[in-house]
N, C-alpha and C positions, 0 to 999 in steps of 0.2 A: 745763737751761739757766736756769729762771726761777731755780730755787732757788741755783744758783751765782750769778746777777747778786746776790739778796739777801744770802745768808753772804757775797761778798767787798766788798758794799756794808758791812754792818756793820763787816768788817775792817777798814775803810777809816778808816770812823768810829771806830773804837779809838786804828788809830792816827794819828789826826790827818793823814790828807792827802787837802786837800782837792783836787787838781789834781791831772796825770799829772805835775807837774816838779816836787812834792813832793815826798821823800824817806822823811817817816815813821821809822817805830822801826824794822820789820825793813827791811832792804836789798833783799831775793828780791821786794821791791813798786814798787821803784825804776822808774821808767819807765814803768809799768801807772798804768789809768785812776785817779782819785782820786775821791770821793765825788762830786764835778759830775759828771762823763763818766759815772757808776754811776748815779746819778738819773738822767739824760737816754737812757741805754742800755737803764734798768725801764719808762722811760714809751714808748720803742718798740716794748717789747717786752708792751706791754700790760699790765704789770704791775699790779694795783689799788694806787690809790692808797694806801689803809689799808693795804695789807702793807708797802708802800715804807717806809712812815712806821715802824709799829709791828713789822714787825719786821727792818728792815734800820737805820736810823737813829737811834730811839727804844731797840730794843735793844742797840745800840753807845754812847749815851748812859749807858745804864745801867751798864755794862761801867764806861765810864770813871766814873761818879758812884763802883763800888765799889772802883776805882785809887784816886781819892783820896782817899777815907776812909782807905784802906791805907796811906797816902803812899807808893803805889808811883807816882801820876803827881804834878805838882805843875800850879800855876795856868798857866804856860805850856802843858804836854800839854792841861789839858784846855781850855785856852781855844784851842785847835789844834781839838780836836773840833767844841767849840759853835761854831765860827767858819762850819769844814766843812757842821756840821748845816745850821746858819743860809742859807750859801748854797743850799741842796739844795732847803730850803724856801722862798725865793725861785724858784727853776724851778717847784717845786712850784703856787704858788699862783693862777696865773689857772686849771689844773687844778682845784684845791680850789672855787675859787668856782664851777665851770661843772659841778660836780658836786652831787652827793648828799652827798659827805661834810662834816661840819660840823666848824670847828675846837673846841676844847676852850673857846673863851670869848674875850675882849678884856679884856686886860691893859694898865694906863695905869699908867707907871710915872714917877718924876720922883724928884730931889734937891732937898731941899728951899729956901727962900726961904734963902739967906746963907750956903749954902754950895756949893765948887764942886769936889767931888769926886766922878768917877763912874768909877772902874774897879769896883769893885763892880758899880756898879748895871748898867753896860752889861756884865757878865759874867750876871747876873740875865736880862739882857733877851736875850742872843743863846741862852739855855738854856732859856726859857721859850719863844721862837721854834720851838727843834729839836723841844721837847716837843708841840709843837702848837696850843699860843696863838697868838693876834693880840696883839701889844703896840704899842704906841703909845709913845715915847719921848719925853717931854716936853722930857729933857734935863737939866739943873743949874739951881741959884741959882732957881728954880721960883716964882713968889710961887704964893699961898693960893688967891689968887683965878683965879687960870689951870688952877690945879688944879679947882680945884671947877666952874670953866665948863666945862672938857673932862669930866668924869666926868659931870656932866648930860648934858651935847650927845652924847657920842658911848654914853651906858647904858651901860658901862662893867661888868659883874661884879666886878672885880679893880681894886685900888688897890694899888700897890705906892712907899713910900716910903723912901728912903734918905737917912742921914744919918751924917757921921763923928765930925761935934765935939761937945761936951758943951754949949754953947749954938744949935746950931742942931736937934737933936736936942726942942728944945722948941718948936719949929715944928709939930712933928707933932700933936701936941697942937691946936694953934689950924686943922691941916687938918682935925681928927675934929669940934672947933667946930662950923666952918663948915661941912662936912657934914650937920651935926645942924643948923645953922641954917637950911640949904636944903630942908631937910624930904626928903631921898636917901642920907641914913646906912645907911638896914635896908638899903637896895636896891643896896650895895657892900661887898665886905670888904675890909676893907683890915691891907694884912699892913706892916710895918715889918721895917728892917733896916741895918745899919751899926755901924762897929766900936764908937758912943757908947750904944748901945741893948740892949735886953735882953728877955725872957721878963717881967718884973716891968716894966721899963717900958709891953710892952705892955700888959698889965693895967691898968697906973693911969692910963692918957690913956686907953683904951677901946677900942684897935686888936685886929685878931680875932686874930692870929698874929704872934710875931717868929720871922725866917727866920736861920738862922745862914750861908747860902749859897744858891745860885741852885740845889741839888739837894734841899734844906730846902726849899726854897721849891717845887718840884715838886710834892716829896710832902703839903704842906698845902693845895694847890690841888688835888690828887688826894681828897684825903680830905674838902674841901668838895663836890667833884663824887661822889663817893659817898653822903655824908650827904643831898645835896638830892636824891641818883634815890631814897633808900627816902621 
């Protein structure tokens, strides 16, 4: 019983549906629970919470992270999953906190000062969600200084910044500043991302990582959480 709740939980998450009046890719799923109703039916059913996560949800994420690299799914399929994940981990979370288990870290992410574009960014933040961050959503048009007082206030691990235009993209720059001037730079990574940005621009403002997408952006946050446990 447990193991079918998690495989058709996963399934679920594949294919993006998050509710039983979803439809999804195959049809033979039509009218059956959706990934809400599968979360809430694991947690009656006592399921631990770390398997729910990692491997009914977290490996259905993954499924779809290797769709679309394939271009077998596209930005709607999988922003249909992260959306699903996203809710699940909401049921999930007063659970999480009244437990043992610890989320993966706090992720504060924002667009930066002057500009106001965020489908990226809020595809970044619902995928980092499923994965099992805490993220904080600043929002767009972002000034400097709101950044830098929420990365204090709230210790923050993870900074995540987006940007689309070729002059607002030079804001990031004056958030690493202002980091470095509040004397809390070593004590956050911060990753950059947007379609004006690059692997070389991170390097030369001093950002740890540029993310090419919110599954890029997993796996570099995975790979700082490996580095700091050896």
């Amino acid at each position: 019983m447990i193991e079918d709740i998690i495989a058709v939980l996963k399934e679920n998450v594949i294919q993006g549906r998050r509710t039983v009046d979803d439809e999804g890719i195959d049809e033979a799923l039509s009218g059956k629970p959706g990934v809400v109703e599968l979360t809430q039916s694991a947690l009656d059913n006592n399921i631990p919470l770390e398997r729910i996560i990692t491997q009914g949800l977290t490996a259905g994420m993954q499924v779809v992270g290797e769709k679309f690299a394939q271009k077998e799914y596209f930005i709607p399929d999988m922003l249909a999953s992260a959306e699903a994940v996203g809710e699940a981990m909401e049921i999930l979370k007063p659970h999480l906190e009244a437990s043992d288990v610890q989320t993966k870290g706090k992720f504060v992410i924002a667009t930066v000062k002057g500009d106001i574009h965020d489908i990226g960014k809020n595809i970044v933040a619902v995928l980092l969600k499923g994965a099992g961050y805490e993220v904080v959503d600043l929002g767009i048009d972002v000034p400097t200084e709101k950044i830098v007082e929420v990365v204090k206030e709230s210790e923050t691990q993870f900074l995540g910044l987006s940007a689309l235009l070729t002059t607002t993209m030079l804001v990031m720059r004056e958030v690493i500043e202002a980091l470095k001037q509040s004397k809390i730079r070593d004590k956050v990574k911060v990753l950059i991302g947007g379609a004006a940005v690059s692997d070389e621009y991170a390097k030369e403002i001093g950002a740890d990582a540029y993310c090419v997408d919110g599954f890029h952006a997993i796996n570099v946050l995975d790979s700082f959480q490996k580095a700091g446990a050896q």
